[in-house]
C-alpha positions as CSV (number, residue, x, y, z in Angstrom):
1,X,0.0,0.0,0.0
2,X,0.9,3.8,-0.2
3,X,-0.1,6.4,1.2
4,X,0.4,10.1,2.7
5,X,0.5,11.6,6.0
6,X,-2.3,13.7,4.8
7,X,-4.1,10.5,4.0
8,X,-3.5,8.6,7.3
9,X,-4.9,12.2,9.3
10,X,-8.1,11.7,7.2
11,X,-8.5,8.4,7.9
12,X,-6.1,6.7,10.4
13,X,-7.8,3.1,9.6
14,X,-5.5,3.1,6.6
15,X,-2.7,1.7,9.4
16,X,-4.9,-0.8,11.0
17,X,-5.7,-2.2,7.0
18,X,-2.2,-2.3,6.1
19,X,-1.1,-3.8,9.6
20,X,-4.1,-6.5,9.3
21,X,-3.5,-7.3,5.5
22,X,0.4,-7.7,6.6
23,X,1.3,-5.6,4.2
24,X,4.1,-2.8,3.8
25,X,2.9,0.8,3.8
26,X,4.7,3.1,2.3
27,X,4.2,7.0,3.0
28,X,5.2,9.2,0.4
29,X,6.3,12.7,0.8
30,X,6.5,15.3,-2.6
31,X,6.8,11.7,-4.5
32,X,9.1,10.4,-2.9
33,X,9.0,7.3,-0.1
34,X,9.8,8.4,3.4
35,X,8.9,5.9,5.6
36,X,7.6,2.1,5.3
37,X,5.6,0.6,8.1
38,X,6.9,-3.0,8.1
39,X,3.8,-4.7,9.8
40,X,4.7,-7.8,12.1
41,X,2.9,-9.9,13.8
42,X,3.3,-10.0,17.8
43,X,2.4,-12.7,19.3
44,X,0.7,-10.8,22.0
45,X,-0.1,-7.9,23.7
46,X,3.0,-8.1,26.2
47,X,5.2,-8.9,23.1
48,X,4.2,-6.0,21.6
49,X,4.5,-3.9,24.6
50,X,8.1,-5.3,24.8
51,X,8.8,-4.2,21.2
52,X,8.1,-1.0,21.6
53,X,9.7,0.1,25.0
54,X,12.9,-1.1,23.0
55,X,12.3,0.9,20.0
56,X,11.5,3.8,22.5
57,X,14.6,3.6,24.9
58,X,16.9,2.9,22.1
59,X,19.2,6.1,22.0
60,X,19.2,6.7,18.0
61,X,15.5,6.4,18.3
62,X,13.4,9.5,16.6
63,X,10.5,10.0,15.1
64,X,10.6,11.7,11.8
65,X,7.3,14.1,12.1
66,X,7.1,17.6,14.3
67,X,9.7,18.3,17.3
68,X,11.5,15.4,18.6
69,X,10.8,14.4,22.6
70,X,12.8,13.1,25.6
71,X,12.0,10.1,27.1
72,X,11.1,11.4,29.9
73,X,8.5,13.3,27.9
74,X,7.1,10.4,25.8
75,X,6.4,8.4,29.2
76,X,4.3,12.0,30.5
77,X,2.4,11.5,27.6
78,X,0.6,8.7,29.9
């Protein structure tokens, strides 16, 4: 699939299709590909939970849209 960020603010369900199809969705930026969400399976709530308080607390980890956060203020976030 492909899509923009524009797209996924009108209708966010676009993730939830691409993560239940299992298939990569590519957001494009002024024609070009910017990100890829590689969907994968967890085998379960905790596992996912595990996944991403790694991907969080790595240090190289950013995300690519608006001003970057601490950790300490992604955990405020609640």
């Amino acid at each position: 699939m492909t899509t923009t960020l524009e797209d996924i603010h009108r209708d966010p369900a676009i993730l939830d299709r691409a993560i239940s199809s299992r298939e990569p969705l590519d957001i494009v930026s002024g024609g070009e590909v910017t990100a890829t969400l590689w969907p994968r399976v967890a085998s379960s709530i905790e596992e996912a939970r595990r996944l991403m308080r790694e991907r969080f607390t790595a240090p190289d980890w950013q995300f690519s849209v608006g001003t970057p956060l601490s950790r300490d203020e992604r955990n405020a976030r609640g």
